[in-house]
ZASETI-409198 format. One record per atom (N, C-alpha, C, O): x, y, z; residue number from 0; atom name; residue in three letters. Coordinates in Angstrom, 1 decimal, decimal comma. Layout:
N
        x        y        z   pos   site   code
        X        Y        Z   NUM     CA    Ala
...
***
This chain:
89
        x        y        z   pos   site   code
     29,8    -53,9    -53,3     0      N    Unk
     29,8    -55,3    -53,2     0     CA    Unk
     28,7    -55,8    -52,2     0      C    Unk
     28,2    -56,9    -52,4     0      O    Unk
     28,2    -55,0    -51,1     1      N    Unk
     27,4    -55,6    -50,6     1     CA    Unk
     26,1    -55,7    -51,2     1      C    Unk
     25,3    -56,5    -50,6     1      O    Unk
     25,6    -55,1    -52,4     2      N    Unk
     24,3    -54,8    -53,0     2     CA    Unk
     24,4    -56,4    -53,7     2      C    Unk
     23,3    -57,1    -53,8     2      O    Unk
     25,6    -56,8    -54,1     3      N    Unk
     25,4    -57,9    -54,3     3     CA    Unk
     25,5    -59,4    -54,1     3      C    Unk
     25,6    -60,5    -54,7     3      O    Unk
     25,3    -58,8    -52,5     4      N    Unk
     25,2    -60,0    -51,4     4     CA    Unk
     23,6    -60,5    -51,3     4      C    Unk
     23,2    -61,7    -51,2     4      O    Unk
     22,7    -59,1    -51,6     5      N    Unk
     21,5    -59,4    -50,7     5     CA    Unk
     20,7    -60,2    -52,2     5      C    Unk
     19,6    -60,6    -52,1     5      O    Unk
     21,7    -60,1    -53,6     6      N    Unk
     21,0    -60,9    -54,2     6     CA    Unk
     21,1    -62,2    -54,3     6      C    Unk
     22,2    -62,7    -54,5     6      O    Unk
     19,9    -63,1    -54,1     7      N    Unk
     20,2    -64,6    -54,5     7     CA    Unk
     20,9    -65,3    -56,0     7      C    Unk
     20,6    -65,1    -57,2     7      O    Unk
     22,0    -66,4    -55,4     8      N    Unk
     23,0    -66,8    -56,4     8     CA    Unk
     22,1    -67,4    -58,0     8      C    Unk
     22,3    -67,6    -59,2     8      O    Unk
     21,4    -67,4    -57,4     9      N    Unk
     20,1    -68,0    -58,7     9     CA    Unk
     19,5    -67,2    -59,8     9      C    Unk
     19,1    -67,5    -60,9     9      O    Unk
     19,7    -65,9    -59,1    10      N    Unk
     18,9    -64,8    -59,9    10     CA    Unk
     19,9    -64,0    -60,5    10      C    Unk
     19,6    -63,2    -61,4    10      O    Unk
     21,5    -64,2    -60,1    11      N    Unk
     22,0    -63,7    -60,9    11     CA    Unk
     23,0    -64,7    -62,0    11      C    Unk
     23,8    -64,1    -62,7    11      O    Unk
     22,8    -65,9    -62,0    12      N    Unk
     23,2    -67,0    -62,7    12     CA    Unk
     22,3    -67,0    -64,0    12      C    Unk
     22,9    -67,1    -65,1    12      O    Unk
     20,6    -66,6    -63,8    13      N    Unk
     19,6    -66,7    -64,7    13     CA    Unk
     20,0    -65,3    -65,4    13      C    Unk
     19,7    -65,2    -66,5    13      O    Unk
     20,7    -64,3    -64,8    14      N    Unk
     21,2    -63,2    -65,9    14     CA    Unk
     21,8    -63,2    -66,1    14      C    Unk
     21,9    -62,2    -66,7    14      O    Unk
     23,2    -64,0    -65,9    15      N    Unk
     23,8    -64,2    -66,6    15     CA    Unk
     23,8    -64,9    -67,8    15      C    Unk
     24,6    -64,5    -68,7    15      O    Unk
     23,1    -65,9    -67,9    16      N    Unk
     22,5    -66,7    -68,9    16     CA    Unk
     21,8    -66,3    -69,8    16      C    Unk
     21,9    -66,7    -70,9    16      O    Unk
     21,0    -65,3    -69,5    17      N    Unk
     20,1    -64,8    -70,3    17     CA    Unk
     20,8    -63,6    -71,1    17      C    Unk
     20,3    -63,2    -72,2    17      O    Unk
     22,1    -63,0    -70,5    18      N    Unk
     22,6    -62,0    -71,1    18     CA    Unk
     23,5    -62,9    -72,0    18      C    Unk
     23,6    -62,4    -73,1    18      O    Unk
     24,0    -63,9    -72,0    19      N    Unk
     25,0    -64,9    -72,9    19     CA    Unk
     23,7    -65,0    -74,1    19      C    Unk
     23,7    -64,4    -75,2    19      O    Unk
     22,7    -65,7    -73,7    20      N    Unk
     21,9    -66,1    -75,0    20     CA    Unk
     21,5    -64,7    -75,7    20      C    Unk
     21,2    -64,8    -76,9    20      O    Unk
     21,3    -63,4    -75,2    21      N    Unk
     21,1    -62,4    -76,2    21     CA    Unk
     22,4    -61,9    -76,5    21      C    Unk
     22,3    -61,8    -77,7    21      O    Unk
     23,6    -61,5    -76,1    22      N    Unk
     24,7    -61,2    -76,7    22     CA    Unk
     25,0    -62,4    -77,9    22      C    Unk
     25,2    -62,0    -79,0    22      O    Unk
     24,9    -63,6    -77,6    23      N    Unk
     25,0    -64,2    -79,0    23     CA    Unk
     24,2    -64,1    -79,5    23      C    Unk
     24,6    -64,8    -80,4    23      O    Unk
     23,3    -63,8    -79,8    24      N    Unk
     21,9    -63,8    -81,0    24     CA    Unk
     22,6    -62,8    -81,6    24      C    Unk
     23,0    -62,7    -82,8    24      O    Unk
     23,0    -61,7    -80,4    25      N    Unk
     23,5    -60,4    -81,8    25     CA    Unk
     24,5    -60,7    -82,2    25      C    Unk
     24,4    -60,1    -83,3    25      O    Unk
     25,8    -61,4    -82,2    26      N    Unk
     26,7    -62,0    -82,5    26     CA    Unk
     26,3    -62,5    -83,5    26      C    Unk
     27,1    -62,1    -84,4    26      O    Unk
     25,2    -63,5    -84,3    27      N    Unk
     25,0    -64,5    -84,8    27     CA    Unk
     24,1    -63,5    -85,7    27      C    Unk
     23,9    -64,2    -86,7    27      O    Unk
     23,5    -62,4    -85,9    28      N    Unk
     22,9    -61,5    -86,6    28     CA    Unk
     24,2    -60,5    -87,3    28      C    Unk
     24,1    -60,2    -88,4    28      O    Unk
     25,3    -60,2    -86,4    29      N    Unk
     25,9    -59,3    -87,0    29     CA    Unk
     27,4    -60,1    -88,0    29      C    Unk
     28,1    -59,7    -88,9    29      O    Unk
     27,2    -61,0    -87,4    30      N    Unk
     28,2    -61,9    -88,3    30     CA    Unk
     27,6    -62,6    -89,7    30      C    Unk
     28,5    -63,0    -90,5    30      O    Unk
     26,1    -62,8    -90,0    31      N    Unk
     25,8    -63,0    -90,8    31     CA    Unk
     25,0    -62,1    -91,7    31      C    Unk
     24,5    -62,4    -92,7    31      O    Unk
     25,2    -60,8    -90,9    32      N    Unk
     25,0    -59,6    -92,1    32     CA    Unk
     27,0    -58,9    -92,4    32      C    Unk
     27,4    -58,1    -93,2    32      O    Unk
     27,6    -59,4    -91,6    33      N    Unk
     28,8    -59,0    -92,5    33     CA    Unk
     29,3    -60,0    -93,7    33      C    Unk
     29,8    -59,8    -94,7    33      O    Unk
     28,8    -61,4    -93,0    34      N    Unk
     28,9    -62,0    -94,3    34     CA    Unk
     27,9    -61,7    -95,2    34      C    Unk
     28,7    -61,0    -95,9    34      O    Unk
     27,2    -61,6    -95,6    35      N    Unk
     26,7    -61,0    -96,8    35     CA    Unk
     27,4    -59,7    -97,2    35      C    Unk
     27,4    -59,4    -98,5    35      O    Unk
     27,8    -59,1    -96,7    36      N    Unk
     28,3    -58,1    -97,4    36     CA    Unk
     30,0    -58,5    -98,2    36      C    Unk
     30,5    -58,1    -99,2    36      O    Unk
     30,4    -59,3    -97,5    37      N    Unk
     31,7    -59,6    -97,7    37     CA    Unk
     31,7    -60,6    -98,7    37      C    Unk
     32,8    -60,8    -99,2    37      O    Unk
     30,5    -61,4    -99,3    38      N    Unk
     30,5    -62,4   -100,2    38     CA    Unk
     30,3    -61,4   -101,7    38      C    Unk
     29,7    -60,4   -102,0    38      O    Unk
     31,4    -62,5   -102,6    39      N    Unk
     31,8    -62,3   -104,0    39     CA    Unk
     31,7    -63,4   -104,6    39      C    Unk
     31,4    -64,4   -104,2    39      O    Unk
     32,2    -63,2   -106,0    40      N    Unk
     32,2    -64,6   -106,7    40     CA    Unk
     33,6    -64,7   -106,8    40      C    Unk
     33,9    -65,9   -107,0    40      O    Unk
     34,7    -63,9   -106,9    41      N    Unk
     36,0    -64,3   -106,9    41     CA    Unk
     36,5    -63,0   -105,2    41      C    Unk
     36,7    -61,8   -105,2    41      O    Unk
     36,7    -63,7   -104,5    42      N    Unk
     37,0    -62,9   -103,2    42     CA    Unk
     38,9    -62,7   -103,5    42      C    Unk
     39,5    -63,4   -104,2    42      O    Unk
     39,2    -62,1   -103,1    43      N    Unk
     40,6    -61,7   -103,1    43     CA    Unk
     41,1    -62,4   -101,2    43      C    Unk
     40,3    -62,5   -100,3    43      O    Unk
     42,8    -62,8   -101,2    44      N    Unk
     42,5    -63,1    -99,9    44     CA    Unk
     42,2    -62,5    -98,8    44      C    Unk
     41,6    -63,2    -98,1    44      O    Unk
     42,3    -61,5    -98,3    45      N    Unk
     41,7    -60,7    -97,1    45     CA    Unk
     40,4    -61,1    -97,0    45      C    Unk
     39,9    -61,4    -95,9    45      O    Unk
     40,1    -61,0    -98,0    46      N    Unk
     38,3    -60,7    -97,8    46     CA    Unk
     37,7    -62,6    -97,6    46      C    Unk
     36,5    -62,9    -97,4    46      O    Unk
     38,6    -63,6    -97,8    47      N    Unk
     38,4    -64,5    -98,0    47     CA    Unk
     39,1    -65,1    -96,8    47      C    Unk
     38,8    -66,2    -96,4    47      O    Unk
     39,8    -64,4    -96,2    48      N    Unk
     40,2    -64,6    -94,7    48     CA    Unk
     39,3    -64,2    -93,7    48      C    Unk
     38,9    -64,9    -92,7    48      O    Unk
     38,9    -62,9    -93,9    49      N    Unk
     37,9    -61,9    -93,0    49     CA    Unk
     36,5    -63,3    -93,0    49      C    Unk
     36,0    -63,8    -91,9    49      O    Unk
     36,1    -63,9    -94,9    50      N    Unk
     35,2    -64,7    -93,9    50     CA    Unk
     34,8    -65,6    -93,4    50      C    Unk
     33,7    -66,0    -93,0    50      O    Unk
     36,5    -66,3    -93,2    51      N    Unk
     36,5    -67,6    -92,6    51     CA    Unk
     36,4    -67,0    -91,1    51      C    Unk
     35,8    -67,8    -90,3    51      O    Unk
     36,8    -66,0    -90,4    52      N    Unk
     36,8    -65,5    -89,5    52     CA    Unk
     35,7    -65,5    -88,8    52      C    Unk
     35,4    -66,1    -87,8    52      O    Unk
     34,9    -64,7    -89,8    53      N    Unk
     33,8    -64,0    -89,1    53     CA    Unk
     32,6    -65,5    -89,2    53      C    Unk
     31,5    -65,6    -88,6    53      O    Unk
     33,0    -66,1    -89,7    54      N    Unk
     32,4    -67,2    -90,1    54     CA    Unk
     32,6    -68,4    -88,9    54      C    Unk
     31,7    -69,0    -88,2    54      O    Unk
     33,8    -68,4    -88,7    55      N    Unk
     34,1    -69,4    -86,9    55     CA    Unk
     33,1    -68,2    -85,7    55      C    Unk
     32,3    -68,7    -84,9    55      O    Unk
     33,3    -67,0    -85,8    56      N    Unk
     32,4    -66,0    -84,5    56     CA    Unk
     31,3    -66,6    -85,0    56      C    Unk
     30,7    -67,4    -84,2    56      O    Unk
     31,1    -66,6    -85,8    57      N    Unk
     29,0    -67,1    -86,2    57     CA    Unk
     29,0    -68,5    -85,3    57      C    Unk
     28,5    -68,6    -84,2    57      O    Unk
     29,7    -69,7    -86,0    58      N    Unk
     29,9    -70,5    -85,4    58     CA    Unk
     29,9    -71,0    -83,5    58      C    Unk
     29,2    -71,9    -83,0    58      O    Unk
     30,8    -70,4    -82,9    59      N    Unk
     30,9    -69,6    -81,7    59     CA    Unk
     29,7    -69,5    -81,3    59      C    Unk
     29,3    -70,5    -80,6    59      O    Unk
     29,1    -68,8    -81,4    60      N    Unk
     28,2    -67,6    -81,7    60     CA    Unk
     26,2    -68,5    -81,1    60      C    Unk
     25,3    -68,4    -80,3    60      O    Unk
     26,6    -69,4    -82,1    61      N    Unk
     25,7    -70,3    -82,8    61     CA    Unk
     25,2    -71,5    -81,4    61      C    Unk
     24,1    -71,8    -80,9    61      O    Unk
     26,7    -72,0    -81,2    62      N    Unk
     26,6    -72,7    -80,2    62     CA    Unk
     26,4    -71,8    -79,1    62      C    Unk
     25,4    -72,2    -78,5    62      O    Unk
     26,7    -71,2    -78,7    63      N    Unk
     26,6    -70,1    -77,4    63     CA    Unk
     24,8    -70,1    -77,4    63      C    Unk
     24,1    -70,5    -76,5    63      O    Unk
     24,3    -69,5    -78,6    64      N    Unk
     22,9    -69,2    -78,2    64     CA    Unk
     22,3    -70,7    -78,7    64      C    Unk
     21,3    -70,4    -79,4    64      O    Unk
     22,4    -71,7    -78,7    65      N    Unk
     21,9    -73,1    -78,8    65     CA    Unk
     22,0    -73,3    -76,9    65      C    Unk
     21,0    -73,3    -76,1    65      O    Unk
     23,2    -73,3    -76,6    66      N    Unk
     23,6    -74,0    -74,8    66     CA    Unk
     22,6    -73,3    -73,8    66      C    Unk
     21,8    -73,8    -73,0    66      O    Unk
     23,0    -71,6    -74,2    67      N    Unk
     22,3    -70,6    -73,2    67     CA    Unk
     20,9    -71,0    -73,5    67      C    Unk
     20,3    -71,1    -72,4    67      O    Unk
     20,3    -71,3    -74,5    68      N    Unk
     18,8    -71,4    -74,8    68     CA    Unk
     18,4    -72,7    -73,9    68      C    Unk
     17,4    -73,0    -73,2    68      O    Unk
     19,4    -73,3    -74,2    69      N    Unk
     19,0    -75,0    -73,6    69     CA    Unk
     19,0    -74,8    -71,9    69      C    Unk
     18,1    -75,2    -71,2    69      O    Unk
     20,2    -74,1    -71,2    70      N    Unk
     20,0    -73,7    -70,3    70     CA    Unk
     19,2    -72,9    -69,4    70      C    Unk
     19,0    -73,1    -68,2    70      O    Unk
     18,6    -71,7    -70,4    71      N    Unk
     17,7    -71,5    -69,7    71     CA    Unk
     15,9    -71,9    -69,7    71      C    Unk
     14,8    -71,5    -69,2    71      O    Unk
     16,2    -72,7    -70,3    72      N    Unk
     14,5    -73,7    -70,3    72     CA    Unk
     15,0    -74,8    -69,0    72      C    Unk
     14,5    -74,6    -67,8    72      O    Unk
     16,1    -75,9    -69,4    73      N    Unk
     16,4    -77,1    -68,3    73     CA    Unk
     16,0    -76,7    -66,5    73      C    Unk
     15,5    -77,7    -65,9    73      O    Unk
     16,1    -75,8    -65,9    74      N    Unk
     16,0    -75,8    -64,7    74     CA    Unk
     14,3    -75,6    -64,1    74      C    Unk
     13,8    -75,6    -63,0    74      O    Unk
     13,6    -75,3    -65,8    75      N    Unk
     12,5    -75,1    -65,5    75     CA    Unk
     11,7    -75,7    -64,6    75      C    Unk
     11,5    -76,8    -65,2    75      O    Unk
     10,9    -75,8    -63,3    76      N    Unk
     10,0    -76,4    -62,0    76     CA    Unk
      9,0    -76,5    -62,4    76      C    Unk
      8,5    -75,4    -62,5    76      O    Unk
      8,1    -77,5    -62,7    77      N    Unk
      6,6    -77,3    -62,8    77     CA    Unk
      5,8    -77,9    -61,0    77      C    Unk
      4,7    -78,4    -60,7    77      O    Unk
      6,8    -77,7    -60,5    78      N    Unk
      6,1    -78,6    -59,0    78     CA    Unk
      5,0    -77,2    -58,3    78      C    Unk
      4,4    -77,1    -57,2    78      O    Unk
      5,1    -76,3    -59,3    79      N    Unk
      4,3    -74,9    -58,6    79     CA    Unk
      2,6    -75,5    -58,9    79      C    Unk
      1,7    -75,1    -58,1    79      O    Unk
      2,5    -76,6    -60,5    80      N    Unk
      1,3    -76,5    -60,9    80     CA    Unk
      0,7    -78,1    -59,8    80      C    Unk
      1,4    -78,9    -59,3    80      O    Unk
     -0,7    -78,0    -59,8    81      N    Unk
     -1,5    -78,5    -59,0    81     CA    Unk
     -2,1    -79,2    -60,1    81      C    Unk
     -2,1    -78,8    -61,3    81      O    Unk
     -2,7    -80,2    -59,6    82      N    Unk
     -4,0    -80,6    -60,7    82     CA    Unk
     -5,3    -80,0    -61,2    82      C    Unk
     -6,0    -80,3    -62,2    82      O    Unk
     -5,6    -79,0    -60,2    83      N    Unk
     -6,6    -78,3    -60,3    83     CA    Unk
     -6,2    -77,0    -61,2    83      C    Unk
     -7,1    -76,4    -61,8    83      O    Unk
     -5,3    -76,7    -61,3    84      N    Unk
     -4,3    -75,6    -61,5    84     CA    Unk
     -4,2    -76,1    -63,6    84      C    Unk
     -4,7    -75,4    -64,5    84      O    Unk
     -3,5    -77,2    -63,6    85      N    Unk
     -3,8    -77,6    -64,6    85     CA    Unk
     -4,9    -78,3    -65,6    85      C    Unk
     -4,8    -78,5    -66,8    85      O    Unk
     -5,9    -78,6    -64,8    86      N    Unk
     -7,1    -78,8    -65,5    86     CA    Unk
     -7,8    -77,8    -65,7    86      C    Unk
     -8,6    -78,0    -66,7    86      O    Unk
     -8,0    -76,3    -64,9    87      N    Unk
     -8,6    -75,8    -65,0    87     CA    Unk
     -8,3    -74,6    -66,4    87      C    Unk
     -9,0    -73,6    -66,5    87      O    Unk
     -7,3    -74,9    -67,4    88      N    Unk
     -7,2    -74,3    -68,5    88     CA    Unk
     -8,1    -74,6    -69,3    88      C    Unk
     -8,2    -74,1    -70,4    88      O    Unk
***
């Protein structure tokens, strides 16, 4: 516990965040390759249960890596750049 004193609350907020927005991408990748596999033209119910399921996780899923994305752009500081700094691109 103390190893995670000497880190600042900031830097581990931003990994947390950043581990939410990649755990759902794969979320939102592995839910829409099981649906493809699970799609038919007459599904039986299980299989037509399974893809309403897997179909709300996408959902979930979806919004999770929309928030995390939005959150981790929003806090972005440009007060680092100067005018000199920016003209000279």
């Amino acid at each position: 516990m103390v190893a995670f004193a000497a880190i600042p609350t900031s830097v581990l907020t931003s990994a947390a965040v950043a581990y939410g927005h990649y755990l759902s991408f794969m979320l939102c990748f592995g839910a829409l390759l099981l649906e493809r596999f699970l799609i038919r033209a007459d599904p039986d119910r299980r299989t037509a249960i399974t893809m309403v399921v897997v179909d709300v996780v996408y959902g979930v899923a979806a919004l999770t890596l929309l928030l995390s994305g939005i959150a981790r752009v929003l806090p972005v500081s440009y007060t680092h750049l100067t005018l000199p700094t920016i003209y000279s691109v």
